[in-house]
C-alpha positions as CSV (number, residue, x, y, z in Angstrom):
1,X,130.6,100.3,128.6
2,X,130.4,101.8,125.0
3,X,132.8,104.5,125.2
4,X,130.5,106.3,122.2
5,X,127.7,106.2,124.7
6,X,129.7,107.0,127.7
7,X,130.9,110.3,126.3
8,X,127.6,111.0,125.2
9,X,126.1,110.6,128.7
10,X,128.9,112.4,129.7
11,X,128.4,115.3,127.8
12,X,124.2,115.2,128.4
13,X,125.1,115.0,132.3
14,X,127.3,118.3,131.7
15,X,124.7,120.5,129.2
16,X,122.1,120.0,131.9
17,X,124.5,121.2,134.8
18,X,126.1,124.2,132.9
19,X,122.7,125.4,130.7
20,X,120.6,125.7,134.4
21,X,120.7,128.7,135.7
22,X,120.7,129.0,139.7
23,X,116.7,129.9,139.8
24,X,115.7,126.9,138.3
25,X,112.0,126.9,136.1
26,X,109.7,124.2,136.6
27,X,110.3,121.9,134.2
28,X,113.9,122.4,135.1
29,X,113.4,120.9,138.4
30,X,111.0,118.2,137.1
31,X,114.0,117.2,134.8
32,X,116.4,117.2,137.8
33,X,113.9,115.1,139.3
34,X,113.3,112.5,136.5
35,X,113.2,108.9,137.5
36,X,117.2,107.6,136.8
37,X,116.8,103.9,138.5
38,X,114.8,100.9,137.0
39,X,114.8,99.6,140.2
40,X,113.2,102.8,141.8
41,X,110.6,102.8,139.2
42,X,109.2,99.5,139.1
43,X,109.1,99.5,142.6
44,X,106.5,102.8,142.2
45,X,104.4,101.0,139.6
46,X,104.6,97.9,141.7
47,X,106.4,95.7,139.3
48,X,109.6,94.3,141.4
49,X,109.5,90.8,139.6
50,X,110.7,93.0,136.6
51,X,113.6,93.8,137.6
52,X,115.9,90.7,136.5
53,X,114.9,91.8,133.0
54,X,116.8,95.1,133.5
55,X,121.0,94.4,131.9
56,X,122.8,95.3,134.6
57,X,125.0,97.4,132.2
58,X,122.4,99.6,131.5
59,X,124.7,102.0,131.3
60,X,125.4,101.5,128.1
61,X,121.7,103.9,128.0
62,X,120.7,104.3,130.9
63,X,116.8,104.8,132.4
64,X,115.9,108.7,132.2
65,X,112.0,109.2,132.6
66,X,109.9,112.6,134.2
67,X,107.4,111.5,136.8
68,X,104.4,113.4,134.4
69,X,105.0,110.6,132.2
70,X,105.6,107.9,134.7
71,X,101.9,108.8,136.2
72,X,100.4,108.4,133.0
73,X,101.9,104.3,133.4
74,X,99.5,101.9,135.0
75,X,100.2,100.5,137.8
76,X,101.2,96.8,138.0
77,X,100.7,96.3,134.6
78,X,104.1,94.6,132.6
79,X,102.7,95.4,129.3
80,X,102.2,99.1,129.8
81,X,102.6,100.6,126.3
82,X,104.6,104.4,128.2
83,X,106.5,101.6,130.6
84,X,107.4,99.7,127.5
85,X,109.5,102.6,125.7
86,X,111.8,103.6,128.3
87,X,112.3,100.3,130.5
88,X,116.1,99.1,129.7
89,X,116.0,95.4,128.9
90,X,118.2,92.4,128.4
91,X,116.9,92.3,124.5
92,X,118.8,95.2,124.1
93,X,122.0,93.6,124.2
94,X,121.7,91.1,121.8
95,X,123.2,91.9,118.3
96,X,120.7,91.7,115.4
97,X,121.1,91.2,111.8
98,X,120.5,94.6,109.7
99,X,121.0,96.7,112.9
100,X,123.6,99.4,113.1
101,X,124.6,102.4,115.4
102,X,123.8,104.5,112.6
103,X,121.4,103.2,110.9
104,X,120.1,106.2,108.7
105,X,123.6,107.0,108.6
106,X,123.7,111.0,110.1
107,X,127.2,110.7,110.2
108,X,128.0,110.6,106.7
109,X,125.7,113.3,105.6
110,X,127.3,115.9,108.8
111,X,129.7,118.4,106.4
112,X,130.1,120.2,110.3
113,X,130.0,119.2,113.1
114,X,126.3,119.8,115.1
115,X,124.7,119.7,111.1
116,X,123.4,116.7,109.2
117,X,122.4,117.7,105.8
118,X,120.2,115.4,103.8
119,X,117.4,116.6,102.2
120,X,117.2,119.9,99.5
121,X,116.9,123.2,101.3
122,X,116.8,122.0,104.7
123,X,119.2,121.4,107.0
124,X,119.3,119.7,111.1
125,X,121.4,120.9,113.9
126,X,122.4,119.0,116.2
127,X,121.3,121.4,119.2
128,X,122.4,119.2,122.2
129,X,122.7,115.5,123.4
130,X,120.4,115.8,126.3
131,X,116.4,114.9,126.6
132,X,114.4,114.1,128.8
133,X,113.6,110.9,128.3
134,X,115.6,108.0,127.0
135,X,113.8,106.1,124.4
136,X,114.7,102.6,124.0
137,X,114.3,102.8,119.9
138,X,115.9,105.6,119.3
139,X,117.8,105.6,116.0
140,X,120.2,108.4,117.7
141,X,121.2,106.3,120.8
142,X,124.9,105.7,119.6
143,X,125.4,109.3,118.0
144,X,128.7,110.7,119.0
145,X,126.8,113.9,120.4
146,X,130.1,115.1,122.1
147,X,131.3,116.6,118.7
148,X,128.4,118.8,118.5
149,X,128.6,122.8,119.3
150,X,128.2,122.6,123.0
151,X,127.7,127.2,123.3
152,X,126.1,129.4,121.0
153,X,129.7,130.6,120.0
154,X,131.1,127.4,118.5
155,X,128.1,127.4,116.3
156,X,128.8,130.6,114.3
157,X,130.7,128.2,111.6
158,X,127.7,126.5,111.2
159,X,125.5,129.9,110.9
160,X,128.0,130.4,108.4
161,X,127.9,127.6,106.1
162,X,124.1,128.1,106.5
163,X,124.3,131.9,105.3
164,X,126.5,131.0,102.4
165,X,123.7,128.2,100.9
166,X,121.4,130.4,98.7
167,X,119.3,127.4,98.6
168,X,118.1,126.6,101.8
169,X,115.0,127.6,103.0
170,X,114.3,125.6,106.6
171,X,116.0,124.8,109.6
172,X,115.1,121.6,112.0
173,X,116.3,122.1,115.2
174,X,116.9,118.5,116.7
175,X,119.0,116.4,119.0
176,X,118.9,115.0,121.8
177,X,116.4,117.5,122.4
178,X,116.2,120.8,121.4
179,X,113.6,122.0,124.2
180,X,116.2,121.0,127.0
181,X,117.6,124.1,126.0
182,X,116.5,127.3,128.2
183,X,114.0,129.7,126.4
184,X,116.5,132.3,126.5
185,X,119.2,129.9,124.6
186,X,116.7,129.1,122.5
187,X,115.8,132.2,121.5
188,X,119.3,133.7,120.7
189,X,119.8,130.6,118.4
190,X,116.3,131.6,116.6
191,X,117.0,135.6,116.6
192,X,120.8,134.5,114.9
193,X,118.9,131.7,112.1
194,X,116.4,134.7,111.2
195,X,119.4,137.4,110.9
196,X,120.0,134.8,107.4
197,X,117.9,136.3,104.4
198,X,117.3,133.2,102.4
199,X,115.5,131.3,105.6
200,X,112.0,130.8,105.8
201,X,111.3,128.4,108.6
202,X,112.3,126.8,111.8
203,X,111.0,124.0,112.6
204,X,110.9,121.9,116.0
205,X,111.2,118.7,116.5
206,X,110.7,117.5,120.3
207,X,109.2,115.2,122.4
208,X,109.5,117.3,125.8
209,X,105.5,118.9,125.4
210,X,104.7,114.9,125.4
211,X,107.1,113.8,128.3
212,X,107.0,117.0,130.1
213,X,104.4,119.0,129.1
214,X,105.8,122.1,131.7
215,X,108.5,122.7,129.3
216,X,105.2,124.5,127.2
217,X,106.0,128.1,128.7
218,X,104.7,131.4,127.6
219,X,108.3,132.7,126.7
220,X,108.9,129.9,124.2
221,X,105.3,130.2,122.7
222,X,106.3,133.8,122.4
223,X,109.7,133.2,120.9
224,X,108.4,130.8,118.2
225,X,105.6,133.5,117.2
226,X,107.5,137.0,117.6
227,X,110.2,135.5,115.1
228,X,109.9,136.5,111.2
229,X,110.7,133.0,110.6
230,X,107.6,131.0,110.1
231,X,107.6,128.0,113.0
232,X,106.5,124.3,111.9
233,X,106.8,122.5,115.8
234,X,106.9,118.3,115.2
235,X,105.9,116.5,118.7
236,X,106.6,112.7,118.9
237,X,103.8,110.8,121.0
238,X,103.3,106.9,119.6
239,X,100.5,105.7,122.0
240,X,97.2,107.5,123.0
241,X,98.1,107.1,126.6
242,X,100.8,109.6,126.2
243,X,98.1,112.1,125.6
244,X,96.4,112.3,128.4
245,X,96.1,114.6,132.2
246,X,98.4,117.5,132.2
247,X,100.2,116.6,128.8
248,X,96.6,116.7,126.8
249,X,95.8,120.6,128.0
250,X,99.7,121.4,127.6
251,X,99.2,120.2,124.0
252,X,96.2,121.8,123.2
253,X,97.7,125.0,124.2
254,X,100.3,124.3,121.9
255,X,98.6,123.6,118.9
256,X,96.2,126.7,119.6
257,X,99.4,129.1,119.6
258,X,99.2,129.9,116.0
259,X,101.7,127.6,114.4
260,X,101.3,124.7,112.8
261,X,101.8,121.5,115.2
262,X,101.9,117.4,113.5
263,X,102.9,114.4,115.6
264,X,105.4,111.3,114.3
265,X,105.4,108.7,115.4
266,X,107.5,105.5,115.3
267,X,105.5,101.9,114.8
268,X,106.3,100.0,117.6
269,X,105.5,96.1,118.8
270,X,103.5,95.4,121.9
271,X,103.3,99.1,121.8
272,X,101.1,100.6,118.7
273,X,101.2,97.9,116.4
274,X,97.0,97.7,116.2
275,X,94.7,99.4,114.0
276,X,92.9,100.0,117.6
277,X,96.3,101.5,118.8
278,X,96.8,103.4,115.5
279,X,93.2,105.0,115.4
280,X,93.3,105.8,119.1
281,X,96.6,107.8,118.9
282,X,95.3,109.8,116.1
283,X,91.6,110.7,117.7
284,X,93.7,111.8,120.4
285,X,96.0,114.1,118.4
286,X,93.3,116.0,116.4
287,X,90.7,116.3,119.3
288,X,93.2,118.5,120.5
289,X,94.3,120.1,116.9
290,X,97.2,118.1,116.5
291,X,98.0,116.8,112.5
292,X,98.8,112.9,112.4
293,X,101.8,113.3,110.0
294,X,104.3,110.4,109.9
295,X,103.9,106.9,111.4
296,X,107.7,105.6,110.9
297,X,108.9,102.2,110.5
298,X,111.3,101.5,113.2
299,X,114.9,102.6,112.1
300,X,117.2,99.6,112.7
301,X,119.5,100.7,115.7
302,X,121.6,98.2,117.4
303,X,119.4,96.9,120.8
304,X,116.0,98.1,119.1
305,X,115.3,94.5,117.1
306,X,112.7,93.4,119.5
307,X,110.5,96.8,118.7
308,X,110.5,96.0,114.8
309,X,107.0,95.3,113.2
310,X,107.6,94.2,109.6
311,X,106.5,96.3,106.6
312,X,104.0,94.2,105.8
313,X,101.7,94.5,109.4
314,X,102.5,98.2,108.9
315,X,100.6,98.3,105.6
316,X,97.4,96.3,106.8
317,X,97.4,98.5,109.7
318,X,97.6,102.1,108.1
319,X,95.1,100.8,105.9
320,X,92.4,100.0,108.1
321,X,93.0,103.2,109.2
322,X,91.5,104.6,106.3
323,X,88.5,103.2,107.2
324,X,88.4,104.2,110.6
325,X,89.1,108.1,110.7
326,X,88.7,111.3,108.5
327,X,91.6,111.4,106.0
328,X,92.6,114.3,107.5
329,X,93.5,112.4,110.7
330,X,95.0,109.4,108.6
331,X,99.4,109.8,109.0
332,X,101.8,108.7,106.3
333,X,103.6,105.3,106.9
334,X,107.3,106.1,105.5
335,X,110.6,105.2,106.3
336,X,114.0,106.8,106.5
337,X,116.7,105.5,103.8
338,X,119.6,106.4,103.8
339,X,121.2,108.3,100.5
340,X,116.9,109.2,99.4
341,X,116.4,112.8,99.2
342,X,113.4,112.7,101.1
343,X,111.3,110.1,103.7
344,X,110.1,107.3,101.0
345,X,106.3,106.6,101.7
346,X,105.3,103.2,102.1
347,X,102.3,102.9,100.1
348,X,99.7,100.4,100.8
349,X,95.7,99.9,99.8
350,X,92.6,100.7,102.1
351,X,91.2,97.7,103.7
């Protein structure tokens, strides 16, 4: 096994353990709960002859899924664009040309540890290794998350740095997942960032209102609006199935709480990569008061080759789109390059 991803899983399997309190919330339990074995899984969505597609060192990143998303899967079908982002297969293992552990290379721009500082005045933290669902593209699947501030205490050198940089204005929380955190947690991190004069925002980025929409309590909603800090929340769903049944009304509420709420997504083959796919998403999103904001090309990760669409499909794609919605409801294609001081916008022409 990589040892990078074992002491990452290691350290996930530990946040969860020591950040639960004894009188577990809801989505705490549904997180205990989450489907852990492919095996288990395809057997529920009656897909057993799937199963020799599944590395048997999946361990290397292993299956984590809630049930709320699982039921939004269809049954029986192989191609299922929800079944198709979090089900481990043998692709994964191969080594590809251009694909790295670090693609956008976070590592080089951490000064401490638990902060990745790229862009001019604002900075990510690290909050935590854990989600709740594991993501076969994502760019952070070989991070070294066990350097990271694991208690609020080892990230008052951070809060330093941060109060000693005039020039910042906006915080991303990120991860892993910063919503695995508990509201309380997550609100003592939040009261400490707005204690720093020069800050104006926080801003969110999680994809635990998509996965498991119960994480969408009143208590965070009222954490995010009683702060002085002005809130920015970024959900990631890349398929309009994903907003759908108790994760459509979670979101709704979420975008009607006062703060602004946009959606990224990652372009994705056999998963999004249709203007039908595209346009569907996005009606989706703002029915519910959601902005389409980014559309990313894949970031190239070591065992995410066989997602890649190439630039070119991208542009024909997000340009139809024009023709399909309200520009309002139209996202940016862009891409993350390392050493840029900003996403670089892929620009293309209406079809």
């Amino acid at each position: 096994m990589d040892k990078t991803a074992l002491n990452a899983f290691s350290q996930v399997t530990q946040t969860i353990s020591a950040d639960f309190p004894p009188q577990k919330s809801l989505w705490q339990r549904q997180l205990a709960a989450a489907w852990r074995s492919p095996a288990a899984l395809l057997e529920r969505l009656n897909l057993p002859e799937l199963l020799p597609q599944v590395p048997q060192d999946q361990q290397q990143f292993p299956l984590l899924v809630p049930d709320s998303f699982v039921q939004r899967m269809q049954p029986g079908d192989p191609h299922d664009p929800l079944l198709r982002q979090i089900l481990p297969v043998e692709s994964e293992l191969r080594e590809a040309e251009g694909f790295a552990k670090d693609p956008v290379q976070d590592q080089e721009a951490s000064p401490l540890p638990g902060m990745i500082h790229k862009y001019a005045r604002r900075v990510l933290l690290i909050t935590t290794g854990t989600c709740a669902v594991h993501c076969r593209y994502c760019f952070r699947r070989h991070f070294p998350y066990e350097a990271a501030p694991r208690s609020l205490e080892q990230w008052e050198q951070v809060l330093e740095e941060l109060a000693g940089d005039e020039e910042l204005e906006e915080v991303i929380l990120s991860g892993g997942d910063p919503l695995t955190w508990t509201d309380s947690r997550l609100e003592k991190l939040i009261a400490r960032l707005a204690e720093i004069p020069h800050l104006q925002r926080i801003r969110i980025h999680s994809r635990l209102p998509v996965v498991l929409p119960d994480r969408v309590t009143d208590e965070l909603i009222g954490t995010l609006n009683s702060t002085r800090l002005q809130p920015v929340f970024v959900i990631h769903a890349n398929h309009g199935n994903e907003i759908a049944g108790d994760a459509r009304e979670q979101l709704r509420r979420l975008a009607r709480s006062g703060f602004p709420v946009l959606n990224q997504a990652v372009l994705l083959r056999g998963i999004n990569d249709s203007v039908d796919a595209q346009a569907e998403l996005c009606r989706r999103l703002i029915n519910i008061g959601i902005i389409p904001y980014y559309v990313n090309q894949l970031d190239r990760v070591q065992g995410a080759a066989h997602f890649e669409v190439r630039v070119e499909e991208g542009r024909k794609i997000l340009g139809a789109l024009k023709a399909e919605l309200p520009g309002y409801a139209v996202p940016r294609y862009v891409v993350d390059i390392p050493g840029q001081g900003s996403k670089t916008e892929i620009h293309y022409d209406p079809l």
